[in-house]
C-alpha positions in Angstrom: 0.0 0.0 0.0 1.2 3.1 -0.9 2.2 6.0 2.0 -0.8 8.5 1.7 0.0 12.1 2.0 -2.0 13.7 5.3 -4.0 16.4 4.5 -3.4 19.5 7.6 -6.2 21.8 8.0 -7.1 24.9 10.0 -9.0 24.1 13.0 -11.3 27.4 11.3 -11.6 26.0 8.0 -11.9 22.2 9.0 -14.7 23.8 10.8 -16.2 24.6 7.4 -15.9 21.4 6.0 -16.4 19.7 8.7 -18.8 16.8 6.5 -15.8 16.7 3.8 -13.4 15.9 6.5 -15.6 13.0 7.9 -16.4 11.6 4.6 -12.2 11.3 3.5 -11.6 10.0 7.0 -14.4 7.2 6.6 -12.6 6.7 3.4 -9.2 5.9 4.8 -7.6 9.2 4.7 -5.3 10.9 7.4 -6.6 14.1 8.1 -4.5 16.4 11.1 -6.3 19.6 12.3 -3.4 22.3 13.5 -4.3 25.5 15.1 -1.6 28.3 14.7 0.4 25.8 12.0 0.7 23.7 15.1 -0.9 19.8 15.0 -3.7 19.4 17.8 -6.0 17.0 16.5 -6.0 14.1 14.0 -9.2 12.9 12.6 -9.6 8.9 12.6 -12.3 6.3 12.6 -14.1 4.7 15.4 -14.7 1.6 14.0 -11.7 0.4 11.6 -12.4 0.4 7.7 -12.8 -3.2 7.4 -16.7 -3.1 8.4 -19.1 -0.2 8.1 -22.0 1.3 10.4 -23.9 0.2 7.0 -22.3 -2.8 7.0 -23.0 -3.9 11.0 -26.5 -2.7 10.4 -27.1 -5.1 7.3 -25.6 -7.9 9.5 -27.9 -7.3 12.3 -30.7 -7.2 10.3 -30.3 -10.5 8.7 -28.9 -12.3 12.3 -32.4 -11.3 13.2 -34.3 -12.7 10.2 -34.7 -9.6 8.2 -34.1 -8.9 4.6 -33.3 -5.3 3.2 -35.5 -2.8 3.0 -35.5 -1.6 -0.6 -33.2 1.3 0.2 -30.6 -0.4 2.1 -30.5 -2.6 -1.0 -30.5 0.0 -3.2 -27.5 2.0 -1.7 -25.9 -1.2 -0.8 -26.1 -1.8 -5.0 -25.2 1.5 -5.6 -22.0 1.3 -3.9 -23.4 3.9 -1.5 -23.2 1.7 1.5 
């Protein structure tokens, strides 16, 4: 695997983009937050990326003898999940 750049942000502007910042750091991207050019936060993932919220929520579903509702199956074959 290649070593990923991480992105540094303003802790003004990552305010901002806040949803952005979320979205790369569910995607596997290192994302720092520095205020005054210094680093005081780094962004990372509660659950690691080898299982999804989606993904835990499908699982429960079926453990309990559900199927997918049509929009979980829709996203999920949209690549959206």
């Amino acid at each position: 695997m290649a070593h990923q750049e991480v992105e540094r942000i303003g802790i003004y502007q990552a305010k901002s983009q806040l949803s952005r910042l979320i979205a790369d750091v569910l995607r596997g991207r290192e994302i720092t937050i520095t205020h005054h050019g210094k680093d005081v936060v780094k962004l990372v993932p509660v659950e690691g990326p080898s299982e999804s919220v989606a993904e835990r929520m499908i699982a429960r579903r079926r453990a309990a003898g559900e199927g997918l509702d049509g929009r979980l199956a829709e996203y999920k074959s949209e690549g959206r999940l």
